[in-house]
N, C-alpha and C positions, 0 to 999 in steps of 0.2 A: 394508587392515585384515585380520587375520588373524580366525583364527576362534575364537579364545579370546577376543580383545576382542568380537567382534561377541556372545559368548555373555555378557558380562559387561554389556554396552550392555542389551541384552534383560533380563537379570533387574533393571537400572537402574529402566527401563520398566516392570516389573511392578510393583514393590515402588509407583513411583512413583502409577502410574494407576490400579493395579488394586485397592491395600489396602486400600481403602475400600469396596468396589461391594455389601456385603451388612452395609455398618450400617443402622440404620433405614429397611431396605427402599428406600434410594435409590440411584438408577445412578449413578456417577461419568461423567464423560465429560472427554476423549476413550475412548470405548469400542473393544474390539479390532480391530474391523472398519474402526477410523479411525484407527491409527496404524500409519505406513510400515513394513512390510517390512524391518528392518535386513538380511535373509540376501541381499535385492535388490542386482544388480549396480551398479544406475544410483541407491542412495537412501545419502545421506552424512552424514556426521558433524559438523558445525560446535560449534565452542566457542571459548575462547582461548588455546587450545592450536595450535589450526589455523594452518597455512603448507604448504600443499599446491603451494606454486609460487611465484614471484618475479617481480615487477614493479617493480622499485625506482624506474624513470621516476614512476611514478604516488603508490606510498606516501613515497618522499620528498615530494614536491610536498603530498600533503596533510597529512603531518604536520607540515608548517610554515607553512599558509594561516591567515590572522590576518583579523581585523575591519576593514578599513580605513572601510567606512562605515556608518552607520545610513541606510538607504533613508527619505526622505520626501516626501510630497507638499507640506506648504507649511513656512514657517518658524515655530517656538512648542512649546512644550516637552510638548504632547501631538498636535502633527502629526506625527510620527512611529508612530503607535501605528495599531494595524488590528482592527475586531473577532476573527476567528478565524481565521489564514489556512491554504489546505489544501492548495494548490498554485501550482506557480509555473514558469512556461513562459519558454524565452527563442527570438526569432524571426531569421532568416536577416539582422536589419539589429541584429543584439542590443539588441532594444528588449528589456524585460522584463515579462512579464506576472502579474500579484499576484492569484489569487481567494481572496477574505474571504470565507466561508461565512458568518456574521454578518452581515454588509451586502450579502450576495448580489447582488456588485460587483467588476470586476476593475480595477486601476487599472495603467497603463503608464509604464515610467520606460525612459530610455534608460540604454547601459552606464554609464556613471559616476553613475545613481543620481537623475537629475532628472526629478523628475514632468511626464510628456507630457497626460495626459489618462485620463480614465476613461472606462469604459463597461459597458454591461448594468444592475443595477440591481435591487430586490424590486421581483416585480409577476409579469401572468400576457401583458403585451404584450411584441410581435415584438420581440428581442433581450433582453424582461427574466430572470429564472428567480426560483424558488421555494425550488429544492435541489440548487442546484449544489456540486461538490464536487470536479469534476475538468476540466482543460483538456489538448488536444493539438494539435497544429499539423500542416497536412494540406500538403505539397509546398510550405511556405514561402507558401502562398497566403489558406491557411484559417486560421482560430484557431476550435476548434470544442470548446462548453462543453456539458458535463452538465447536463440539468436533468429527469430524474426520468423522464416517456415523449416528452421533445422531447431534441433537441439542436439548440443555439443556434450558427450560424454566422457569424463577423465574416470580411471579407474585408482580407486585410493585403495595403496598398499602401506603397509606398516611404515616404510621407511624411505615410501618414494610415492607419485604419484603421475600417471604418464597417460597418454591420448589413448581411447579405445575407441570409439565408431562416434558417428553423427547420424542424429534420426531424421526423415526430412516428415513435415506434417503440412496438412492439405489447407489448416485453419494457422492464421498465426500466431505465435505464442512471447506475449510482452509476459507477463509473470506464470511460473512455475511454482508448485509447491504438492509432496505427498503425503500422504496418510498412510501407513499398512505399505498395501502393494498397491495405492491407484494412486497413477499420476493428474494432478490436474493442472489445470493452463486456462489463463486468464487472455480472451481472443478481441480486438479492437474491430469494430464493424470495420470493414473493407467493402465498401459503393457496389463497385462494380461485379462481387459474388452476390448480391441481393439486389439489385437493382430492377427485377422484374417481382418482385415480391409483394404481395396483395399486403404482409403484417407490419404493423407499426413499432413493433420490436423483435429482437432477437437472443434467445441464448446467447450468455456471452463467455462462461464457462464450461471448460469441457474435462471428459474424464476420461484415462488410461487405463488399462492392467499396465503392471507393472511383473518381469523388465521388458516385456516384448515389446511394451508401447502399443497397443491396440487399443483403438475405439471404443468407450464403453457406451456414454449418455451425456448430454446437456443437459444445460440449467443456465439459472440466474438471468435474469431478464434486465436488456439493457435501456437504456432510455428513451421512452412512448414520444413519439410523435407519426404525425402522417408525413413528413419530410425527410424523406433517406440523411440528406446533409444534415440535420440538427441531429439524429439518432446517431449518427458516425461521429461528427463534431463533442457530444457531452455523453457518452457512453464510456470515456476514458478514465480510467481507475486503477485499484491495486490490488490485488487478493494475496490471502495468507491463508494457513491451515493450521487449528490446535489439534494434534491427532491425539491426545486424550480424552476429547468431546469427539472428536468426530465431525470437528466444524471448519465449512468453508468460510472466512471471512470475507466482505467483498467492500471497499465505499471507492463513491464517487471522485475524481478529483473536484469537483467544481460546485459539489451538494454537500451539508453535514451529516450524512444517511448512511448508515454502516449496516452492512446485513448477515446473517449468519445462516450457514443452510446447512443439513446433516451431505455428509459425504458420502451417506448409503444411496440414496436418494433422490437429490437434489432437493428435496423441498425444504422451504423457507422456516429456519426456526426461530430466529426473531429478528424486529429491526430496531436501530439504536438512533436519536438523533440529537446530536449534539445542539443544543439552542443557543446560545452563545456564542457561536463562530460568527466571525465576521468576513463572509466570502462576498468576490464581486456579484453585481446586481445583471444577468446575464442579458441582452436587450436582441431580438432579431429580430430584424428587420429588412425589407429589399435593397437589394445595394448594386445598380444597372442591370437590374433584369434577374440577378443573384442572389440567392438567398445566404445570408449572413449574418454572425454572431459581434456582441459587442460586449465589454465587459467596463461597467461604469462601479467604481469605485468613492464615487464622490461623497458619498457621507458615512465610510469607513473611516475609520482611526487606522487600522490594521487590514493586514492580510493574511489570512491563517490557511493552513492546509493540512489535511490530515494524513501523517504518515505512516508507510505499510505496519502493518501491528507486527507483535513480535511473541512468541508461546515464553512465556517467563519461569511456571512452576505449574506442572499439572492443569487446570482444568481456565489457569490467565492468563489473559491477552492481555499486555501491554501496549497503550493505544495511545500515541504524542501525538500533539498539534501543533505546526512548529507557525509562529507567529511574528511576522515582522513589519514594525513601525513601515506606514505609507511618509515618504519624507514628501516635506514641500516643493513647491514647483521652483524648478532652477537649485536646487539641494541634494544632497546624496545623506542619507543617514542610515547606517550600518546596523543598527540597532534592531536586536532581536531576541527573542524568550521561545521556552518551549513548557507547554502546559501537557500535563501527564495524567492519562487515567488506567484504572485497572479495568476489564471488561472478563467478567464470567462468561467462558466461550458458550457454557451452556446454556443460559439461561439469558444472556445480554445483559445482567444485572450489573452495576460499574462504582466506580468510588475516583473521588477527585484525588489526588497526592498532592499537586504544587505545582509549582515551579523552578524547584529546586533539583531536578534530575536531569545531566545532561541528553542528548538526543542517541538513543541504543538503536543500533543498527543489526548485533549481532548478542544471540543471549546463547546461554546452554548451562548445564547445571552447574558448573563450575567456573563457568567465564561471564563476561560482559563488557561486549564491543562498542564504544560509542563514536560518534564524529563531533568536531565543530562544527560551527553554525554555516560555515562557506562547504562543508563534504568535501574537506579538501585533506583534512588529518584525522587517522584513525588513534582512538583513544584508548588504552587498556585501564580500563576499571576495577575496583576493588573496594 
């Protein structure tokens, strides 16, 4: 990118974030101290414009993957249907694994889509969870579930798969995801363990050995400000891991800033930012003595969100933004798209595909999981 675009990207940015931040005495955010560096050698440009490199193996193959089934657990015209699903794992026998955040339950089906059995469950006993939200698979051996300061361990056996222990951890853990042998975990500021704290940010990723689960190091830094409550409040996101790179992936929900960081490490190997998304306009302001967030949408079309990536083939992330029409006041409009990029975990480098790929929740070299647009039906793709 030369240096008249990067200077044109920049006053984008300004006009964008910045036009606001002295109306009615409220901060806009993201504030300057929280948007990437475009002059940065390693921070990038994504749009759908983007074709920074070619992979035809792969972007053919998915621009032509169709629905071939509706995944179910039993037969009848609402067995198909899942409370809210959030993740979805597939294991070294491609059994497939389904977690309903709703029914705080994962349910297993093998590759052609037949329901094997379920397990976990609401509740606060040994294998149940609470607030699960994320699964990862530890050497083909473990299936190991988020649940808030435990993580829930099932041990996968050839032909069954059954509870083996719960770890409890000091930091909490909304997303999991491994590399090798280290576990890492995605932690949401909690106030009241910093609340005496002189820094305006925090680590918000932490790393394991793996299987002891032992403490290794932080990283990733979560959202600057001098106000605990704004750092807690827009610090919430997703993380993923390509362990062919060696990369943490990390983005905001509320910013279009994806980051990539080595897994040896922690440090920062590049950042990604989507120019194009249309997220709300974030407004804080005093509210009885309170400090609080607001989110004005009013000269959006859309509402986009980026969701968690997913390791496709070696060294890509597959990166959707799932996009849904803002309807009018007094209207309900159901209408929505998902836009699809490819992201070189190493290098941040990315390419647009379309709009033509349903939303993939679960990938592996021979499968591919996706949902409808409500995450209410899992889709087997082909």
């Amino acid at each position: 990118m030369d240096l008249i675009m990067k200077n044109l990207l920049n006053l984008i940015f300004v006009i964008l974030f910045f036009g606001c931040n002295s109306e009615n005495g409220k901060i806009i955010h993201p504030t300057t101290e929280n948007i990437p560096d475009l002059n940065l050698e390693n921070v990038r440009v994504t749009n759908t414009g983007s074709n920074h490199f070619e992979i035809d193996s792969i972007t053919k193959h998915l621009n032509t993957i169709e629905v071939q089934e509706v995944i179910s657990e039993n037969e009848g015209e609402y067995s198909n249907l899942f409370g809210f699903i959030t993740d979805i794992v597939i294991d070294s026998y491609n059994r497939i694994y389904i977690l309903d955040e709703r029914r705080q339950d994962i349910s297993i089906f093998n590759d052609e889509g037949k329901f094997l059995k379920k397990i976990g469950g609401k509740g606060a006993g040994p294998g149940e969870t609470e607030s699960a939200k994320s699964l990862s698979i530890y050497n083909d051996e473990r299936l190991l579930v988020s649940n808030f300061n435990r993580i829930e361990v099932f041990k996968i056996k050839e032909n069954d798969i059954e509870f083996y222990n719960s770890e409890n951890f000091e930091k909490p853990v909304n997303n999991l995801c491994i590399i090798g042998d280290t576990l890492f975990t995605y932690s949401p500021i909690v106030i009241s363990k910093y609340r005496d704290s002189e820094k305006n940010y925090f680590p918000i990723i932490h790393a394991y050995s793996m299987p002891e689960m032992k403490f290794l190091f932080s990283f990733g830094e979560s959202y600057k400000s001098e106000k605990l409550p704004i750092v807690s409040q827009l610090s919430f996101g997703e993380m993923s891991c390509n362990e062919n790179t060696s990369t943490v992936i990390f983005e905001f929900d509320r910013f279009p800033f994806l980051y990539g960081y080595s897994s040896k490490n922690g440090s920062l190997k590049w950042v990604n930012i989507f120019d194009e998304l249309q997220m709300p306009i974030i407004e804080e302001s005093m509210r009885g003595g309170q400090i609080g967030i607001g989110f004005n949408s009013s000269e959006n079309k859309f509402r986009d969100s980026i969701l968690r990536t997913k390791t496709l083939l070696d060294n890509y992330q597959l990166v959707q933004v799932d996009r849904r029409l803002i309807p009018e006041e007094n209207s309900y409009v159901s209408e929505s798209e998902v836009m699809s990029f490819i992201i070189d975990a190493n290098t941040g480098k990315s390419i647009y595909l379309g709009k033509e790929i349903p939303r993939i929740l679960g990938s592996s070299k021979d499968l591919l999981i996706g949902v409808n647009s409500d995450y209410v039906q899992a889709l087997l793709l082909k």
